[in-house]
PDB file as gemmi writes it, atoms N, CA and C in Angstrom:
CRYST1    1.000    1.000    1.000  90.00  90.00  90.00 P 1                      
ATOM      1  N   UNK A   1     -52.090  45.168 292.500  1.00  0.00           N  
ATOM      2  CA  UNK A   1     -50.902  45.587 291.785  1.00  0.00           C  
ATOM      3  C   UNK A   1     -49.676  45.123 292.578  1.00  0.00           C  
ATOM      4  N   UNK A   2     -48.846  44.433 291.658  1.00  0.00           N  
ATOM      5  CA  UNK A   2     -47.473  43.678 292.473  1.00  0.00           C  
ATOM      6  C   UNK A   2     -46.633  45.404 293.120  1.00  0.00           C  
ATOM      7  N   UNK A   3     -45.821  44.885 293.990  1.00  0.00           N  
ATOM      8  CA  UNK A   3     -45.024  45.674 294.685  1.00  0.00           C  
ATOM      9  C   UNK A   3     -44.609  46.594 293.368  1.00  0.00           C  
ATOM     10  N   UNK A   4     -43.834  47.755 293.610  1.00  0.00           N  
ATOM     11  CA  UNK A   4     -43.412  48.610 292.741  1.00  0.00           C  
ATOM     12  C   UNK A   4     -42.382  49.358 293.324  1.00  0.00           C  
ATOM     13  N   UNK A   5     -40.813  50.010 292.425  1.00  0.00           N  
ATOM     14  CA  UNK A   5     -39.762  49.950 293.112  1.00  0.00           C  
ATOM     15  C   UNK A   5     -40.144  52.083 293.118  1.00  0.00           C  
ATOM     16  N   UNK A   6     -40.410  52.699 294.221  1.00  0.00           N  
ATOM     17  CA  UNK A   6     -39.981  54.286 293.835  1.00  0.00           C  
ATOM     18  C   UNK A   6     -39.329  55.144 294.225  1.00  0.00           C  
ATOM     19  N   UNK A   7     -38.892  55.724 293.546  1.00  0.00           N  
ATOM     20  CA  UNK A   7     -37.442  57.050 294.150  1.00  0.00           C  
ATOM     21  C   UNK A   7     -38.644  58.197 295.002  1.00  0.00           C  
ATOM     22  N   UNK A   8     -38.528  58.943 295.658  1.00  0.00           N  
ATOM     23  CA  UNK A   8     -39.131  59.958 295.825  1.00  0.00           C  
ATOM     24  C   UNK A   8     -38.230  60.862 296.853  1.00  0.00           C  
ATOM     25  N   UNK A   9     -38.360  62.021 295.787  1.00  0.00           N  
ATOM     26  CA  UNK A   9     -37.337  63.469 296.280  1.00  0.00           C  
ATOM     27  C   UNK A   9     -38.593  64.344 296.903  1.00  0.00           C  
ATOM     28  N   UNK A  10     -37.903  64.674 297.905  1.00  0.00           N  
ATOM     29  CA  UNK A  10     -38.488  65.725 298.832  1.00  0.00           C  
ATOM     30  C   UNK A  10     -37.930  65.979 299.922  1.00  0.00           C  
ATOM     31  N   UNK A  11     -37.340  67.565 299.554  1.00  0.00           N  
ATOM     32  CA  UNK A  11     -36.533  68.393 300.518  1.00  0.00           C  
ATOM     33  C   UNK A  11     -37.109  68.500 302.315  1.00  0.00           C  
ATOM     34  N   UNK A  12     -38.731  68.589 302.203  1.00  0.00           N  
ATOM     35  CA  UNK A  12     -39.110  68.891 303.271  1.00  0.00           C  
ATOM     36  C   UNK A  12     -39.517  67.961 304.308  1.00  0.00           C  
ATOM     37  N   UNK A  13     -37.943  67.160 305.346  1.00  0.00           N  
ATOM     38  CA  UNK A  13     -38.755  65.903 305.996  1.00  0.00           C  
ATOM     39  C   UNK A  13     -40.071  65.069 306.705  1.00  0.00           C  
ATOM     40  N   UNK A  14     -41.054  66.275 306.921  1.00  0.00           N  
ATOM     41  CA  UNK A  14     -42.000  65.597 307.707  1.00  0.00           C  
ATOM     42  C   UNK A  14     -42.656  65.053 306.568  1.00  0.00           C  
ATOM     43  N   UNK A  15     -42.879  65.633 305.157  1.00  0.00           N  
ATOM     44  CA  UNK A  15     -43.777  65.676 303.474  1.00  0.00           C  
ATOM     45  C   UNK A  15     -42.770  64.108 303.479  1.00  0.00           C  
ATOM     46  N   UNK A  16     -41.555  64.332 303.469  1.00  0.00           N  
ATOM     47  CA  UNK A  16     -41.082  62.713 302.653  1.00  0.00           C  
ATOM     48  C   UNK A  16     -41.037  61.704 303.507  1.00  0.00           C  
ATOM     49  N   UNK A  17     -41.207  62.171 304.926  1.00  0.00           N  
ATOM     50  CA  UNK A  17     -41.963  60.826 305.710  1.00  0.00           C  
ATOM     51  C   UNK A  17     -43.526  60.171 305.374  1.00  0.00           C  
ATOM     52  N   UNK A  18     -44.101  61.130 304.942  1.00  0.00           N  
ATOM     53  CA  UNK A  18     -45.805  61.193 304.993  1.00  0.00           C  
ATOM     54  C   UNK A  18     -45.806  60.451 303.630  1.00  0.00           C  
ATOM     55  N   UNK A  19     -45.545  61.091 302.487  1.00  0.00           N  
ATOM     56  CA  UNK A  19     -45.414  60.208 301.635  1.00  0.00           C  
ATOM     57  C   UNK A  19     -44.706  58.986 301.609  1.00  0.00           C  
ATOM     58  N   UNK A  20     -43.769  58.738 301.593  1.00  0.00           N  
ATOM     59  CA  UNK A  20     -42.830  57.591 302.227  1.00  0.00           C  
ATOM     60  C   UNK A  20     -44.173  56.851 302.964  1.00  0.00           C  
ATOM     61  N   UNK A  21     -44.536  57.146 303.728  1.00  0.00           N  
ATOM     62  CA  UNK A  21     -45.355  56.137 304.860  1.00  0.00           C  
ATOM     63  C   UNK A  21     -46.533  55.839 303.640  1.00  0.00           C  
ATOM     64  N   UNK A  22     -47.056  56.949 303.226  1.00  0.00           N  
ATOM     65  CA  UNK A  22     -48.402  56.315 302.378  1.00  0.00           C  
ATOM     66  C   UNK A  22     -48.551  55.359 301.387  1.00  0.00           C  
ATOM     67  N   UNK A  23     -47.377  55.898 300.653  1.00  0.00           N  
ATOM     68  CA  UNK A  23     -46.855  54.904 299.626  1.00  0.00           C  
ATOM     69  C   UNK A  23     -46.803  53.484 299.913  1.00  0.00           C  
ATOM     70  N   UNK A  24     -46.077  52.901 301.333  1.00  0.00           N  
ATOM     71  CA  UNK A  24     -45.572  52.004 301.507  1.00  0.00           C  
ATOM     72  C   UNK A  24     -46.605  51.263 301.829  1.00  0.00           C  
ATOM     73  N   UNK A  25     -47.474  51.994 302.521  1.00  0.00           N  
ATOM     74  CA  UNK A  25     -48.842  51.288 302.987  1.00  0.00           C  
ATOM     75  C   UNK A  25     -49.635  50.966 301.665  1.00  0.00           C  
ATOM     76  N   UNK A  26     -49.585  51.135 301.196  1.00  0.00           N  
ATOM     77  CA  UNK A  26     -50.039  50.855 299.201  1.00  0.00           C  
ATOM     78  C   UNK A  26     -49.239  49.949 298.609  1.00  0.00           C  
ATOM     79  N   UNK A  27     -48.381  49.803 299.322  1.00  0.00           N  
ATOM     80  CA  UNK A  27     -47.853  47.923 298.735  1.00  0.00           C  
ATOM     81  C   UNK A  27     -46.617  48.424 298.242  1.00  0.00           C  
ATOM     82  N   UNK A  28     -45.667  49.794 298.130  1.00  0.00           N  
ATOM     83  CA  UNK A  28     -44.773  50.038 297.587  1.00  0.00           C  
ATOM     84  C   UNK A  28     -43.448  50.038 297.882  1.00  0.00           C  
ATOM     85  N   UNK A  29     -42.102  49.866 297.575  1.00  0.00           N  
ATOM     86  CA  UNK A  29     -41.161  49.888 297.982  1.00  0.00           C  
ATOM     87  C   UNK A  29     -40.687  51.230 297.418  1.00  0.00           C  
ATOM     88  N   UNK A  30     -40.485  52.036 298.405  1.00  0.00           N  
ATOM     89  CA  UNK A  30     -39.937  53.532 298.532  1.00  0.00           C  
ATOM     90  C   UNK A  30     -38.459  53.752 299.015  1.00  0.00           C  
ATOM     91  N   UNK A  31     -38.066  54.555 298.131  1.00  0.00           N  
ATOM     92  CA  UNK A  31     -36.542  55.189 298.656  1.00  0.00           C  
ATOM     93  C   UNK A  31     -36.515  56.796 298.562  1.00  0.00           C  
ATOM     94  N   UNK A  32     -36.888  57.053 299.667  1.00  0.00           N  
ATOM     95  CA  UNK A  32     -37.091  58.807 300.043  1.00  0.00           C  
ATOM     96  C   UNK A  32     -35.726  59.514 300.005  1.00  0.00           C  
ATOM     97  N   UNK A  33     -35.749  60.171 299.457  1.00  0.00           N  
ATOM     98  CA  UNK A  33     -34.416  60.789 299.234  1.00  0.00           C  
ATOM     99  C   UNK A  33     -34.471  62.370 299.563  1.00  0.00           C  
ATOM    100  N   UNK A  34     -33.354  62.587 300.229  1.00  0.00           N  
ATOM    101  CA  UNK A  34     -33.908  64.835 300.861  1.00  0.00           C  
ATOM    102  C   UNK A  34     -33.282  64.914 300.136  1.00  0.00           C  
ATOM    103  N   UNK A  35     -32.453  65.000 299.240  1.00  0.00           N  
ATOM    104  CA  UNK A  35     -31.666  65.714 298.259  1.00  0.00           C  
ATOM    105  C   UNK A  35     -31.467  65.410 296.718  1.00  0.00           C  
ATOM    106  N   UNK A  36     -31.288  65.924 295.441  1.00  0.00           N  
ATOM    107  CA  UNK A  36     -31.301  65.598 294.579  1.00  0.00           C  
ATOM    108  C   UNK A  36     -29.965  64.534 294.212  1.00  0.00           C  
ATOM    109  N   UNK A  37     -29.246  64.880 294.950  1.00  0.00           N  
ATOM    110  CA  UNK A  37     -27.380  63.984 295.285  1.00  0.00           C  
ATOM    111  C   UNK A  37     -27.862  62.856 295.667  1.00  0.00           C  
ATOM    112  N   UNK A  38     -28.603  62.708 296.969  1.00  0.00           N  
ATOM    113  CA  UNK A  38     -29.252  60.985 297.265  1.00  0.00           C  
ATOM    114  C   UNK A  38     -29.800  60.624 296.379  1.00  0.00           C  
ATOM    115  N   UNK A  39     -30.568  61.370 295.386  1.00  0.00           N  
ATOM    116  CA  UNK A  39     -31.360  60.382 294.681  1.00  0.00           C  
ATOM    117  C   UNK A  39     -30.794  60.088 293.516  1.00  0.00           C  
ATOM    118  N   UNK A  40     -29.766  60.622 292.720  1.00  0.00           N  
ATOM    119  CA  UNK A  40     -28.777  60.568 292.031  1.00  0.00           C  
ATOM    120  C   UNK A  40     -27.959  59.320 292.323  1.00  0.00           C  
ATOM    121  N   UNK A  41     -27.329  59.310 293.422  1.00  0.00           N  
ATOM    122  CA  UNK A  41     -27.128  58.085 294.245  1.00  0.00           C  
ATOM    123  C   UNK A  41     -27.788  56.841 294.131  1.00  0.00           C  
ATOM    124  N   UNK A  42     -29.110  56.758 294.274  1.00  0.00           N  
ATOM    125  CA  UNK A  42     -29.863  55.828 294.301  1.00  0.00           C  
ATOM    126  C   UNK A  42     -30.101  54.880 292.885  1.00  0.00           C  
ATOM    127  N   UNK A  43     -30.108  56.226 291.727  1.00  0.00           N  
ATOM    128  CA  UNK A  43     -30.445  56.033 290.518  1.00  0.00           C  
ATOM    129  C   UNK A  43     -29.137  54.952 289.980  1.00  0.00           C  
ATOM    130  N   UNK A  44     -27.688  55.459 290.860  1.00  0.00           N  
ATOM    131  CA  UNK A  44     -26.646  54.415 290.449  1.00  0.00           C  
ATOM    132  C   UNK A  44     -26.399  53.311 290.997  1.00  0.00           C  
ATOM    133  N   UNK A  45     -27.123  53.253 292.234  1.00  0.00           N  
ATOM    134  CA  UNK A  45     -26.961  51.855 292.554  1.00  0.00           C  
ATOM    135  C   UNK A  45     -28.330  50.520 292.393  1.00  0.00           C  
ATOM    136  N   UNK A  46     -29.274  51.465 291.853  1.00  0.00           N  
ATOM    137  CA  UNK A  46     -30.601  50.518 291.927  1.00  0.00           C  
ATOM    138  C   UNK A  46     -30.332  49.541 290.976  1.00  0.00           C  
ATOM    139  N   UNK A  47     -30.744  48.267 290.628  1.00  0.00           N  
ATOM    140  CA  UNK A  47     -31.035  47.584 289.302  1.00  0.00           C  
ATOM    141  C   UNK A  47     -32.581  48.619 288.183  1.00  0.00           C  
ATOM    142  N   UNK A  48     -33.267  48.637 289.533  1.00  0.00           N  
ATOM    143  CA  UNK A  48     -34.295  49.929 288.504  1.00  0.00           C  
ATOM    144  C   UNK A  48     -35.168  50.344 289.730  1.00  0.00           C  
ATOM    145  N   UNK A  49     -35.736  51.117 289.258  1.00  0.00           N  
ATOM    146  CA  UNK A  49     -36.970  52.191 289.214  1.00  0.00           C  
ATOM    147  C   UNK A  49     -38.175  52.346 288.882  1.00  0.00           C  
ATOM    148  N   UNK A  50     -39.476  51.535 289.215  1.00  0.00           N  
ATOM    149  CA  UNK A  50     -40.461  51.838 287.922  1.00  0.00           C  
ATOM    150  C   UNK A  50     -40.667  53.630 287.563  1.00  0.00           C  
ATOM    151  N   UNK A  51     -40.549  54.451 289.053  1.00  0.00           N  
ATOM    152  CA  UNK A  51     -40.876  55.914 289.065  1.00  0.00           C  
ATOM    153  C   UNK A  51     -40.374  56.610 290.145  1.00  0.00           C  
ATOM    154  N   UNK A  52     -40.201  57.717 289.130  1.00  0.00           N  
ATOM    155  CA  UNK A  52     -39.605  58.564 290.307  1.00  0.00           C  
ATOM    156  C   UNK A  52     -40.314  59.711 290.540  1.00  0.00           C  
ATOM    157  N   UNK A  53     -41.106  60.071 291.895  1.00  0.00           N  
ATOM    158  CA  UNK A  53     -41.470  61.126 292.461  1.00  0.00           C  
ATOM    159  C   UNK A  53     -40.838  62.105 293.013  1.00  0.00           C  
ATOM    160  N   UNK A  54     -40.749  63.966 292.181  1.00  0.00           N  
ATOM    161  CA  UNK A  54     -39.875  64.748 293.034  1.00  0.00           C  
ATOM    162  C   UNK A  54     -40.469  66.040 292.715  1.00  0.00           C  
ATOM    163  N   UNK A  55     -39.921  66.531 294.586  1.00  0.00           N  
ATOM    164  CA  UNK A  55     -40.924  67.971 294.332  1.00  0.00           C  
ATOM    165  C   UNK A  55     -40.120  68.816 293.061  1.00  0.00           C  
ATOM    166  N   UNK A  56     -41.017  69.649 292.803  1.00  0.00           N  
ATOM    167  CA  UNK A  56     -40.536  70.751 291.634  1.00  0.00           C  
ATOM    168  C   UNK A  56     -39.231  71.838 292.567  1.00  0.00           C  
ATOM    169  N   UNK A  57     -39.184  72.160 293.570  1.00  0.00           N  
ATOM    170  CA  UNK A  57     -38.623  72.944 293.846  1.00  0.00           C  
ATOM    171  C   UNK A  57     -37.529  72.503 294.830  1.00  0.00           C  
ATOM    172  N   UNK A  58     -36.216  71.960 294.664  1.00  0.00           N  
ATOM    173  CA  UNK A  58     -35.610  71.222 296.250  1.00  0.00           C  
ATOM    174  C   UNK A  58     -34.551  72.434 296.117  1.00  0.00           C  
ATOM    175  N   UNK A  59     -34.098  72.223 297.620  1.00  0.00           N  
ATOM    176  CA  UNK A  59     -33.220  73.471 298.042  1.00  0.00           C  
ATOM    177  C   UNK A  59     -32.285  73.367 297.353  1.00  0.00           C  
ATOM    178  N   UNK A  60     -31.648  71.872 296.870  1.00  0.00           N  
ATOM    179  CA  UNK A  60     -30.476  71.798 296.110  1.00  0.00           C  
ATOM    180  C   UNK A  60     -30.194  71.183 295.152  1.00  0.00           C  
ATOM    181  N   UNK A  61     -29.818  71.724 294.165  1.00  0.00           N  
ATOM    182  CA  UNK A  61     -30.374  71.473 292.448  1.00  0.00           C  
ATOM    183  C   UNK A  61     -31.566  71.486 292.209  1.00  0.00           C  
ATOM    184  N   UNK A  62     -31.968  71.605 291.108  1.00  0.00           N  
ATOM    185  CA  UNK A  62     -33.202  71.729 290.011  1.00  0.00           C  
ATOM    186  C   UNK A  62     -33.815  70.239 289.986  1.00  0.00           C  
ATOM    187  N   UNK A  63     -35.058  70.567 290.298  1.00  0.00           N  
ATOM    188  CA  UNK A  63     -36.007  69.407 289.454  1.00  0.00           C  
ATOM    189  C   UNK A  63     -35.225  68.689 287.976  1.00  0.00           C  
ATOM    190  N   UNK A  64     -34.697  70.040 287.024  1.00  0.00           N  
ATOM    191  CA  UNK A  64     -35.181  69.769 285.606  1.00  0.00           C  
ATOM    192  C   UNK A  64     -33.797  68.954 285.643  1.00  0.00           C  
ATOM    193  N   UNK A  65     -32.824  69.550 286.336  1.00  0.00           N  
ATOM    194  CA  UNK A  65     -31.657  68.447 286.341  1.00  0.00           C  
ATOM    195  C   UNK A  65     -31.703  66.764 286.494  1.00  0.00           C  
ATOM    196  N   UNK A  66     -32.362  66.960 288.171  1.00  0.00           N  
ATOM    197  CA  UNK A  66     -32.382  65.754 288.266  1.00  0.00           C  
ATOM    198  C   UNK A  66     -33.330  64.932 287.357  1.00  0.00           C  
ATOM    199  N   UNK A  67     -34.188  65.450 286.890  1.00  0.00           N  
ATOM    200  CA  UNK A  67     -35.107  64.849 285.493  1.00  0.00           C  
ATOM    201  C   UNK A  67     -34.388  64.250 284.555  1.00  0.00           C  
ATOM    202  N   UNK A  68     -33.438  65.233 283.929  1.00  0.00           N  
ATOM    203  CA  UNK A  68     -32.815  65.131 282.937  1.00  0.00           C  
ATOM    204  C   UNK A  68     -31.737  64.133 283.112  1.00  0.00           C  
ATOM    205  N   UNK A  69     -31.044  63.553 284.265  1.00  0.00           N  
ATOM    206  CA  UNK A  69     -30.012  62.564 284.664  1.00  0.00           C  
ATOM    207  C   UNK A  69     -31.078  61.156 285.060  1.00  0.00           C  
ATOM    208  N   UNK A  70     -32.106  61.898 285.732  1.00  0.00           N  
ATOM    209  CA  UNK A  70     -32.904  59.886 285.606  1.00  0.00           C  
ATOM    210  C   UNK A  70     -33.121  59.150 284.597  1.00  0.00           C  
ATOM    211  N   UNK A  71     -33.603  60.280 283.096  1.00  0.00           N  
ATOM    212  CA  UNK A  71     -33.693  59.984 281.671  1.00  0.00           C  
ATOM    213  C   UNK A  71     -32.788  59.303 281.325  1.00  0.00           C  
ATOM    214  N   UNK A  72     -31.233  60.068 281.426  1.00  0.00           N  
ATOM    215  CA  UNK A  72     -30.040  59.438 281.362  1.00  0.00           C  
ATOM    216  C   UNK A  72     -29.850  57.718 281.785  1.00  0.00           C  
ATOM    217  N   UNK A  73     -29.881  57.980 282.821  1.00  0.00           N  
ATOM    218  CA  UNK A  73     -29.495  57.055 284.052  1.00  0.00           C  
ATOM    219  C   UNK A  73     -30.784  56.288 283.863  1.00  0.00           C  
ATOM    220  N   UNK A  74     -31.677  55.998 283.787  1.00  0.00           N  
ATOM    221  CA  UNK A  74     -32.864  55.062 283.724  1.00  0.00           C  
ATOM    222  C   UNK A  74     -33.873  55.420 282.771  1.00  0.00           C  
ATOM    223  N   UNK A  75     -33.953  55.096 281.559  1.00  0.00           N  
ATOM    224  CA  UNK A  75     -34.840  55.350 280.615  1.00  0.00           C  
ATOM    225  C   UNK A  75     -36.304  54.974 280.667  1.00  0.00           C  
ATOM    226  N   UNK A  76     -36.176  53.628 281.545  1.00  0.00           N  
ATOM    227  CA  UNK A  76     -37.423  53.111 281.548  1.00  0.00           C  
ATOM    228  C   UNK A  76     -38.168  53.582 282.806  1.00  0.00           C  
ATOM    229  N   UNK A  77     -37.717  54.788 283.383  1.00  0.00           N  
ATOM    230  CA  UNK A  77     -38.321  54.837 284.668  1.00  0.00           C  
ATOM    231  C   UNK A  77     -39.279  56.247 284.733  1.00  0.00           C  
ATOM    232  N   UNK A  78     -40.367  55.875 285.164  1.00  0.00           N  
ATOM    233  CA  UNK A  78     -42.150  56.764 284.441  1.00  0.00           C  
ATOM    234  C   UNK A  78     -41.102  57.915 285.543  1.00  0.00           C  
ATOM    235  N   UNK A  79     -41.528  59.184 285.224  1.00  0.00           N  
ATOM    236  CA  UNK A  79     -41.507  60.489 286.025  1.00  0.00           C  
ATOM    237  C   UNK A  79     -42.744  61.391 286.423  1.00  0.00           C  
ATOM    238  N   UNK A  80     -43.056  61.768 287.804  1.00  0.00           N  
ATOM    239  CA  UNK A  80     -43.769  62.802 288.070  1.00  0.00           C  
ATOM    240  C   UNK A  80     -42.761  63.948 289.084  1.00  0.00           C  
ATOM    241  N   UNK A  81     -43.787  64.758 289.150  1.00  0.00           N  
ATOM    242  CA  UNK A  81     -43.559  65.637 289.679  1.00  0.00           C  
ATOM    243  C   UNK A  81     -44.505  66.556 290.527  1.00  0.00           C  
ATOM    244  N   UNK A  82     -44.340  66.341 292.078  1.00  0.00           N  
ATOM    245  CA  UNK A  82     -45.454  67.224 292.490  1.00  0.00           C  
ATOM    246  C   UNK A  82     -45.277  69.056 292.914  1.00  0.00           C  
ATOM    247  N   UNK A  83     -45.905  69.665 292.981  1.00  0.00           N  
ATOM    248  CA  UNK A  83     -45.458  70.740 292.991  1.00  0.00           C  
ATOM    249  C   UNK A  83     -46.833  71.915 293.360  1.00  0.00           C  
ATOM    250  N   UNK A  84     -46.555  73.159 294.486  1.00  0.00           N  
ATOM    251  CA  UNK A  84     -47.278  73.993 294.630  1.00  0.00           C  
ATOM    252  C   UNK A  84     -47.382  75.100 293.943  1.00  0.00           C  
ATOM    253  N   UNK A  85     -46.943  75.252 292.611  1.00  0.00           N  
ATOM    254  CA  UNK A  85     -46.701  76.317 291.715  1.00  0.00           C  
ATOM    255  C   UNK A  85     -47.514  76.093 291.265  1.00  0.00           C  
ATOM    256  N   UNK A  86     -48.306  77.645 290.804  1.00  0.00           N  
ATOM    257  CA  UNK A  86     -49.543  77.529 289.999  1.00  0.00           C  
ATOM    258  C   UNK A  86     -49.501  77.132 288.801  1.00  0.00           C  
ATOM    259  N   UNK A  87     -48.079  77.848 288.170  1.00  0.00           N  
ATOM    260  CA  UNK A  87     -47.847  77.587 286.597  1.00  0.00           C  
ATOM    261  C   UNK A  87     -46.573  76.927 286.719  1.00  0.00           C  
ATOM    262  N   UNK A  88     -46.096  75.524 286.595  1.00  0.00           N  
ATOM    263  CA  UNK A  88     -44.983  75.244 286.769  1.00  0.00           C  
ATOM    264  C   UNK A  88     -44.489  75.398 285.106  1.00  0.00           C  
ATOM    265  N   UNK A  89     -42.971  75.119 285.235  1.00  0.00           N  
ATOM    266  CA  UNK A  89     -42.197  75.166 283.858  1.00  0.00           C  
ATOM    267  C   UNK A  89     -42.726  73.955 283.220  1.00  0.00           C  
ATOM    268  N   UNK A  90     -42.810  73.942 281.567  1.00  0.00           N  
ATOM    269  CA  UNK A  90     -42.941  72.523 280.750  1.00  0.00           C  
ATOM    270  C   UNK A  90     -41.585  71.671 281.455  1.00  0.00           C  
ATOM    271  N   UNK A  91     -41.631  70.728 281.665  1.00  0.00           N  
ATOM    272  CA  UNK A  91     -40.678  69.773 282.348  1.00  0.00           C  
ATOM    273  C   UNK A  91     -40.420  69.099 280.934  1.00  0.00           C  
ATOM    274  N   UNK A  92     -41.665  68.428 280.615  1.00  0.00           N  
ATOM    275  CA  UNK A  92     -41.343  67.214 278.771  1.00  0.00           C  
ATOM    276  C   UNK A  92     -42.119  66.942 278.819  1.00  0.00           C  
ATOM    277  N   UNK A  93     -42.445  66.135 277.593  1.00  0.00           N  
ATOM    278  CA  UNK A  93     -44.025  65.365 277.800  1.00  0.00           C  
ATOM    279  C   UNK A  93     -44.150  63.921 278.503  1.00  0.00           C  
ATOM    280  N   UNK A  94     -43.189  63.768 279.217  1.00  0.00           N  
ATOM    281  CA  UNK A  94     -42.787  62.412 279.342  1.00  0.00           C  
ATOM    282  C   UNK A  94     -42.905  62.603 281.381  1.00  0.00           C  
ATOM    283  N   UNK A  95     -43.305  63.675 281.695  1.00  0.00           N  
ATOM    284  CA  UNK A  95     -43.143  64.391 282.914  1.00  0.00           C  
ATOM    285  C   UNK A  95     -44.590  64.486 283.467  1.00  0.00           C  
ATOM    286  N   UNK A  96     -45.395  63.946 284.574  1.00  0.00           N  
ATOM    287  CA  UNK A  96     -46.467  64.125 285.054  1.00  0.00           C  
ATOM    288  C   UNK A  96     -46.615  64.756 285.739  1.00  0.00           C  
ATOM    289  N   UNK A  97     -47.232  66.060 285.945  1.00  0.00           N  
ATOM    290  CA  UNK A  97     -47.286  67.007 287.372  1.00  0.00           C  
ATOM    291  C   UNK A  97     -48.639  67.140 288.174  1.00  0.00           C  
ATOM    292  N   UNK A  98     -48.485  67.131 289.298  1.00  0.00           N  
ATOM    293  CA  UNK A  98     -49.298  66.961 290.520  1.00  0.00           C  
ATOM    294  C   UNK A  98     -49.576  68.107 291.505  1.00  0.00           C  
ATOM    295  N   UNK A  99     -50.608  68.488 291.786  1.00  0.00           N  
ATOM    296  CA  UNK A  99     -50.743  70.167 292.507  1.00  0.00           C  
ATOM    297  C   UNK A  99     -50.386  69.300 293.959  1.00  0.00           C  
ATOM    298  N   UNK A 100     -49.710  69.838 294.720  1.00  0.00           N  
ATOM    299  CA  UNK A 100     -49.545  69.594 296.170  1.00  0.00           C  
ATOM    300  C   UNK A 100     -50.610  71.122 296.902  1.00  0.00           C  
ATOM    301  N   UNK A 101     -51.196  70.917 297.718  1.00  0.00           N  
ATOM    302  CA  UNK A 101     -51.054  69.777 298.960  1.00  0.00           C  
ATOM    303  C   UNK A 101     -51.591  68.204 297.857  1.00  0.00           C  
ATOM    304  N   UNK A 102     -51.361  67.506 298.391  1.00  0.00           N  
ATOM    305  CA  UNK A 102     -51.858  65.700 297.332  1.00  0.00           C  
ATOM    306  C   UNK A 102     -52.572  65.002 298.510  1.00  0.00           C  
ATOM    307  N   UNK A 103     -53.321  64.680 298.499  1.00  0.00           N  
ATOM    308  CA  UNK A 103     -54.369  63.888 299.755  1.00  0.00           C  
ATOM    309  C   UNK A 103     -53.435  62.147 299.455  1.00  0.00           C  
ATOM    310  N   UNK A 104     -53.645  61.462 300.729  1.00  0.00           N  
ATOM    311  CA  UNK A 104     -53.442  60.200 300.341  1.00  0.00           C  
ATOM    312  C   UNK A 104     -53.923  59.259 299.543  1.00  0.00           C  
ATOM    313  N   UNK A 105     -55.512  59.499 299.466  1.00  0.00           N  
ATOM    314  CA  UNK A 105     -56.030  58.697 298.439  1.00  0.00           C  
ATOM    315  C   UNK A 105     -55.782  59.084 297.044  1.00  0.00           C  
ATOM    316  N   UNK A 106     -55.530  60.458 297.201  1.00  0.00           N  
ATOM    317  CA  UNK A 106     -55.088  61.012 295.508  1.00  0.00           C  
ATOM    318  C   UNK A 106     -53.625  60.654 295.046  1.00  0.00           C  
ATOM    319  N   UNK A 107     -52.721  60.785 295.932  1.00  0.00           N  
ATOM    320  CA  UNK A 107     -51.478  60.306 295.614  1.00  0.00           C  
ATOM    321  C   UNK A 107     -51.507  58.968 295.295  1.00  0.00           C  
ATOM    322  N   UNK A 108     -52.201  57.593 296.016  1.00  0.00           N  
ATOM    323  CA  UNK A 108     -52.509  56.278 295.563  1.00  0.00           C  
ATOM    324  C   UNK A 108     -53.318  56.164 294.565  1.00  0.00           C  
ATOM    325  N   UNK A 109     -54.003  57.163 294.399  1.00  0.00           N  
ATOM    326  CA  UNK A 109     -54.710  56.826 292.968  1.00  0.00           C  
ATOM    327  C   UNK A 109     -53.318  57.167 291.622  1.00  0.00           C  
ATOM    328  N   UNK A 110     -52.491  58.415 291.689  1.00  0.00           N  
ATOM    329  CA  UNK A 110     -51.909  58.671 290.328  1.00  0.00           C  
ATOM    330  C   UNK A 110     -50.839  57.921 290.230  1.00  0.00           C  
ATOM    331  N   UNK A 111     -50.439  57.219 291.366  1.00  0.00           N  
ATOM    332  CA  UNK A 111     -49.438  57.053 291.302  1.00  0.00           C  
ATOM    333  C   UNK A 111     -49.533  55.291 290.681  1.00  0.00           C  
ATOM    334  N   UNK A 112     -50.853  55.131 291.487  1.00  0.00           N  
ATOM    335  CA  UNK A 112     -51.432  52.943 290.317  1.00  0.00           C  
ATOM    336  C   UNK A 112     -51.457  53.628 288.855  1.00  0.00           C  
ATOM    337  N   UNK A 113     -52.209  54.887 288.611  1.00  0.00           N  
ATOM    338  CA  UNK A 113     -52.385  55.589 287.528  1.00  0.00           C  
ATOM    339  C   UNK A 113     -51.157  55.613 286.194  1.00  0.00           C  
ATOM    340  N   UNK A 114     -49.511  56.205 287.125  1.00  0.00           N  
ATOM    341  CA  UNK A 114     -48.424  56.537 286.396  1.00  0.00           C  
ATOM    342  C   UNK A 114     -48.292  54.813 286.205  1.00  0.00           C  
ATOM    343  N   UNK A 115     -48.524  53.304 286.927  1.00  0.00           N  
ATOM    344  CA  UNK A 115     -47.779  52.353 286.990  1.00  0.00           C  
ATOM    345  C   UNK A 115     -48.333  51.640 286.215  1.00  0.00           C  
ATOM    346  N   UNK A 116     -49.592  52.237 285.472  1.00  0.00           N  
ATOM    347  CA  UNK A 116     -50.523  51.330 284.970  1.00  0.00           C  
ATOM    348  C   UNK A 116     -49.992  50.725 283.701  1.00  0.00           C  
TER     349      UNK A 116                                                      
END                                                                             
């Protein structure tokens, strides 16, 4: 699978290094973002996105926000969402959710999965 461009939000730095690192080792070009503002950021300066990965819960702003502005801001760009909530909120149908903890081989599997 050719390189692939991804946002990924996650408040908690050692999680968005780990991912960040796994990803990249999977052939990906990653832009880790701790805040929903960076990645907001990112969304305006990229040419694109194939996907954007973000936890369900960041200290600042809502998941459903920043969901709802990537839609905006990049239509063509797949969305998941990982998250330790047993029952998370309906996000859309357009929204993939992921139980964290996520093993590395499982995160490289959904994520060729979301690109397929």
């Amino acid at each position: 699978m050719p390189s692939r461009r991804i946002i990924l939000v996650e408040d908690d730095p050692d999680l968005l290094r780990a991912l960040t690192r796994i990803l990249r080792r999977a052939g990906h070009d990653v832009f880790g973002c701790a805040t929903s503002r960076d990645a907001l950021h990112e969304l305006e300066q990229a040419e694109r996105f194939d996907l954007m990965i973000s936890d369900l819960n960041l200290a600042e702003g809502t998941c459903d926000d920043l969901l709802g502005e990537a839609r905006r801001r990049s239509p063509s760009t797949r969305l998941m969402v990982l998250t330790a909530a047993l029952d998370p909120p309906g996000l859309g149908e357009d929204v993939s959710v992921y139980a964290k903890p996520i093993g590395a081989a499982e995160l490289v599997r959904v994520v060729h999965q979301q690109l397929a």
